[in-house]
Every structure is written in C-alpha cells, then in structure tokens.
matplotlib code that plots the C-alpha trace (Angstrom):
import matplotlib.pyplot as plt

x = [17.3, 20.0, 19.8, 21.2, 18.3, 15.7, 16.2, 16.5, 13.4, 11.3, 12.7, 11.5, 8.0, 7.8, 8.3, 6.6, 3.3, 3.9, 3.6, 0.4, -1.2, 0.4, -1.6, -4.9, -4.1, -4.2, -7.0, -9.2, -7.8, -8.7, -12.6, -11.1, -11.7, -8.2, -9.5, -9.4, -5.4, -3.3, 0.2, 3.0, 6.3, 9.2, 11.6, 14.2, 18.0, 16.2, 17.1, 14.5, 15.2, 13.2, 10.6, 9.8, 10.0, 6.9, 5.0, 4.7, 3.6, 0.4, 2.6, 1.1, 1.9, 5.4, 7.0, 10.3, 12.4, 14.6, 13.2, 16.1, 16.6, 12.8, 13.0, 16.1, 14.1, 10.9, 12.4, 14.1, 10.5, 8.6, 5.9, 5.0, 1.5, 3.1, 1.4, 4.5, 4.7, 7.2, 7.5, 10.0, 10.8, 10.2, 12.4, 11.1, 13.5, 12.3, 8.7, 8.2, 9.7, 7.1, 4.2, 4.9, 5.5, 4.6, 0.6, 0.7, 3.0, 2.5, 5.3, 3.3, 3.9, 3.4, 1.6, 4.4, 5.4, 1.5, 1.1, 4.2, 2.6, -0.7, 0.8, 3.1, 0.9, 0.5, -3.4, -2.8, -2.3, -5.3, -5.0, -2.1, -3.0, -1.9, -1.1, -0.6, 2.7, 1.4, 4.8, 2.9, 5.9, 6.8, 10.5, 12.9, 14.9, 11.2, 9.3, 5.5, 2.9, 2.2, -1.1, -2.0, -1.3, -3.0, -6.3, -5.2, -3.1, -6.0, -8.1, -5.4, -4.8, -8.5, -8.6, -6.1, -7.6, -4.7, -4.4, -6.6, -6.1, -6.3, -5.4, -2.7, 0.6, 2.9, 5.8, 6.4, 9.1, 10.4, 7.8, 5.5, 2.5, 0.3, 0.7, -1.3, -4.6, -3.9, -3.7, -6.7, -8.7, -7.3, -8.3, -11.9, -11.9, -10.9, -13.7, -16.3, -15.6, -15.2, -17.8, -17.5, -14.2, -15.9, -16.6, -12.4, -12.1, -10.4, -9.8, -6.4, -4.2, -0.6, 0.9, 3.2, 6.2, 7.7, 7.8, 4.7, 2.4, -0.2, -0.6, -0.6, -3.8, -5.7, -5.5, -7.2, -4.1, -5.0, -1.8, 1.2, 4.8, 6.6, 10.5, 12.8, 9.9, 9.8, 13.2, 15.0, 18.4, 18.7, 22.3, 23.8, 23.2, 26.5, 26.6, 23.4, 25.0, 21.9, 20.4, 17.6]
y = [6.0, 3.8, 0.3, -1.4, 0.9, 0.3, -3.5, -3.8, -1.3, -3.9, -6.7, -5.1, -4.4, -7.7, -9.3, -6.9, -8.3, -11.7, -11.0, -9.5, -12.7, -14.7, -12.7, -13.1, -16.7, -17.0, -15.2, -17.0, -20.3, -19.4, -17.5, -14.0, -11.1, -10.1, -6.8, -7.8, -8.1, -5.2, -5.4, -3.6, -3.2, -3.3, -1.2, -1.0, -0.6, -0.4, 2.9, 5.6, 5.0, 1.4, 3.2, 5.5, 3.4, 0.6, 3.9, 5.2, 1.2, 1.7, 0.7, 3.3, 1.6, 1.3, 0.0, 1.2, -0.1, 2.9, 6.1, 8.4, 5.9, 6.4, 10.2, 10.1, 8.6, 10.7, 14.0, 12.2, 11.6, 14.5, 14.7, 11.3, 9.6, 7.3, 6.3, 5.5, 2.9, 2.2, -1.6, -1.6, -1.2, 2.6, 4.8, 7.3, 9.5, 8.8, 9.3, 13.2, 12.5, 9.6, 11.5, 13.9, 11.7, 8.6, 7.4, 3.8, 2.5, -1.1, -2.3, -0.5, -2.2, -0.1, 3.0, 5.0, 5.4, 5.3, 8.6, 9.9, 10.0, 11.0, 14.1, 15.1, 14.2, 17.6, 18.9, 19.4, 15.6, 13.2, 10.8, 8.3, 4.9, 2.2, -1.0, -3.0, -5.7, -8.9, -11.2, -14.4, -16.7, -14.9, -14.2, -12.1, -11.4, -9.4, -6.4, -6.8, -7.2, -10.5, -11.4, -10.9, -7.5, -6.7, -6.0, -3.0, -1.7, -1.6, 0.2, 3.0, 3.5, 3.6, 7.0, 8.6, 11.0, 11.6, 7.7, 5.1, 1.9, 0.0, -3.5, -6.3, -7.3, -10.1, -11.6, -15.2, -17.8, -18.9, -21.4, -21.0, -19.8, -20.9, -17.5, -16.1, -17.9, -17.4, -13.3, -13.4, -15.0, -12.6, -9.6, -11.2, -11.7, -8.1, -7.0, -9.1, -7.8, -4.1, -3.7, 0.4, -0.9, -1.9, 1.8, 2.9, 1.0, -2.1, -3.8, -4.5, -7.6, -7.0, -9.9, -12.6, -12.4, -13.4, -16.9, -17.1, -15.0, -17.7, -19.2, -15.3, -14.9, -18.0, -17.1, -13.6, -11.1, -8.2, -6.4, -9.0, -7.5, -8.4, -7.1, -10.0, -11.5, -7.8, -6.1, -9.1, -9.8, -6.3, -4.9, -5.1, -2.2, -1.6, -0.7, 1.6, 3.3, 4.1, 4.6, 3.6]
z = [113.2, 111.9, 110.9, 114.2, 116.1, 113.9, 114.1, 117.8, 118.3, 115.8, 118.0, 121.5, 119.8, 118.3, 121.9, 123.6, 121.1, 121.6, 125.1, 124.2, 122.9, 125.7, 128.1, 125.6, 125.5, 129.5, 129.8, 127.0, 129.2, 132.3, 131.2, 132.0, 130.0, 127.9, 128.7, 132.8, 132.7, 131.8, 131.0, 133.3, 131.6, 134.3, 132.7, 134.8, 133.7, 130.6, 128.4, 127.9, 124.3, 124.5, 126.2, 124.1, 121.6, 123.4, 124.1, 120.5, 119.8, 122.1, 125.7, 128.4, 131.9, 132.8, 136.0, 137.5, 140.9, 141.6, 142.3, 141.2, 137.9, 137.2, 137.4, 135.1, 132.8, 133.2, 132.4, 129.0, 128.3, 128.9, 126.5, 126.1, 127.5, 130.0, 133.6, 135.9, 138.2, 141.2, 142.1, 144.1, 147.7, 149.1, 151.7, 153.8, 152.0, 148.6, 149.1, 148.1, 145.2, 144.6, 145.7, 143.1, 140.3, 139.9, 139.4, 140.9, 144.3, 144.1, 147.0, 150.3, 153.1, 155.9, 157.2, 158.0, 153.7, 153.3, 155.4, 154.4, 150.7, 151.3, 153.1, 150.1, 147.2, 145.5, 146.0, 142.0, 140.8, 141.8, 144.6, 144.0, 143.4, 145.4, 146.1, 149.2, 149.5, 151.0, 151.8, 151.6, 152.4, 155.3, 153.6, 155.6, 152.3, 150.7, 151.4, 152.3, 155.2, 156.7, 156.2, 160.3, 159.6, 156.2, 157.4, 160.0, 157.3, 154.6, 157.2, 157.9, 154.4, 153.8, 155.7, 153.6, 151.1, 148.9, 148.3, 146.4, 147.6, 145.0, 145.7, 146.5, 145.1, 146.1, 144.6, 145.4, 146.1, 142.9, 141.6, 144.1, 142.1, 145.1, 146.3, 143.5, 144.6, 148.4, 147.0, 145.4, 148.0, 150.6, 148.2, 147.8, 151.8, 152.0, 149.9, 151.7, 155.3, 153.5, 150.7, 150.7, 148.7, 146.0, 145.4, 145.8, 143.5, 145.1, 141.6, 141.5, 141.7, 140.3, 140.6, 137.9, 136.2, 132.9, 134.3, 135.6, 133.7, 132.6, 136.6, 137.5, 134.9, 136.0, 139.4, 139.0, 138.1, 136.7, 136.5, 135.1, 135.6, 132.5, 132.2, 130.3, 128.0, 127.0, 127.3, 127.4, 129.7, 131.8, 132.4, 135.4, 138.1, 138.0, 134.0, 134.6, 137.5, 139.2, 143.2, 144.4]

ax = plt.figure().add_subplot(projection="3d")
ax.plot(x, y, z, "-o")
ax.set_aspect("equal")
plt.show()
C-alpha cells in the first residue's frame, strides 16, 4: 500500500473509532448498554477498497442502497466476514437477488417484497432478517408503511418462515428526531399486543443517522446508520455509475 492509501485508510479507521465512542457516549448518557447499539456502516458509493479496509479493523455490519452496486462489491470481497445489509428501497425485480445475498432488509414496506423473499430465500442460508419501514411523517417522497397499516403487515410477515422479523426502521424528516420515540413506542406497542415476538427475536430498532445519532440512542436505537461521519462526503451516483 502506498503512502496516499495508507494515510487515507488510517483516516477512515480513525473516524470510523470516533464514531465508536460517540455511540458509547450516547449510550452512557442515555443509561443504555454500549453493547445495546450496534453500528451499521452505510457504504454506499463507497469503494470496496474502504470496506475492506473497516472490516480487517473489527467493522462486520455493512449497509448498502443499491442492489446491483452491493453485489459488485460483494464478489470483490469474497472471503471477508461481512453481514450485508440493504437499506434502501426494494423492487420486485431485485428481490432474488436479495434473498440470496444479503442477511438483513431493513426498508420492507409491504407484503408483496416480503413474500416475494421468503419464497426465494435459498433453503441453504437461514431465514433472512428483517426489518419493517414505518413512514412516520406520512411523506409521499419516502418508502414505508403508515402506521394504520403496520400491524397487518407485522402479522403477515409473522407467517413467513424464511423471514425473521426483526424490528422497525424509519428515517425521518430532517430534524425531526420525534420520530425516534414515536418508533420505539410503536415497537414496544407491537410487542405488548404480540408477546410470541419476543421469542423471533423482535429486538431491533435501526434507526439515526450521522446527524442524529445521539437523539437516535436516547430514544432506544439499536442499529445507528452511519455513512459521512464514517466515509465522509460520498461521490456522486453519477461518478460511481451504478443501478439500483
């Protein structure tokens, strides 16, 4: 590795630590466990190279938008421990491709991709994890379930043996970390009216951002997203090149 490598890759590791203690920090703040709040790396438009680089620092969990981007990327690193996660919106077209791939889907938000997944999950890989999209704000311009329909939704993918449902995710309006609390109370509601989940498990909150990582914690998050705080400023789609 040259010098201009070598210094960048110390740079990406160094951030991705301080994020790290940030997340410690939040959670000594708010009484959680640092153990309670694992850290996703959205690595989008982000090289393989930097991810290879996080995973031999002790990164495992990384998140990905794009299907055909993430697949790219997951035959450059073959070999490596890394648990895969799409965040990102899902087409009917792309989901045997996730079924066989990935280990999380944290942006369901119907039962139509739900079924369409549990069908083509390979009877070799475990039951794919997921999580279900809750659009809080009611926003036309984001993915998710309203919350009127979230509870029909956790039922039918409750019945779906190739699935684990694992939880909730939400992305807010910008600076409208009220969502996080309205999440988790939704998720303990869930769990109240549907105590077999506590046996799924049904653990799973992923929800904040670099912005909001600390409200994100305090409110019960146990999967932050983290992308520029980590990677930094990502290049434009149009540089990468790449399809959902």
């Amino acid at each position: 590795m040259n010098s201009a490598r070598a210094s960048a890759s110390d740079e990406l590791i160094s951030r991705w630590r301080q994020v790290l203690i940030e997340m410690r920090r939040a959670s000594a703040v708010a009484g959680h466990e640092a153990e309670a709040v694992q850290l996703l790396a959205v690595s989008k438009f982000h090289a393989a190279e930097a991810i290879a680089a996080l995973n031999d620092a002790g990164q495992r969990d990384f998140g990905e938008n794009y299907v055909q981007e993430a697949l790219e990327k997951m035959q450059q690193l073959r070999g490596h421990d890394i648990c895969w996660h799409l965040i990102g919106p899902l087409q009917s077209n792309k989901t045997a491709e996730v079924a066989a791939n990935f280990d999380w889907v944290h942006s369901i938000d119907r039962l139509k991709i739900a079924r369409r997944l549990n069908d083509q999950r390979p009877d070799e890989l475990p039951p794919l994890n997921i999580c279900l999209q809750v659009n809080i704000d009611d926003e036309d311009s984001k993915s998710g379930c309203s919350l009127a329909e979230l509870p029909a939704l956790v039922e039918a993918v409750m019945a779906l043996p190739r699935l684990r449902l694992r939880g909730l995710m939400v992305i807010p309006k910008a600076g409208e970390t009220s969502a996080f609390a309205t999440l988790a109370k939704t998720h303990a509601a869930i769990l109240a009216r549907l105590p077999r989940l506590a046996d799924a498990p049904f653990d799973s909150l992923s929800m904040g951002m670099s912005a909001d990582l600390a409200e994100a914690i305090a409110a019960g998050s146990t999967w932050v997203r983290i992308g520029t705080a980590i990677f930094g400023a990502r290049p434009t789609i149009s540089s990468v090149g790449t399809t959902a």
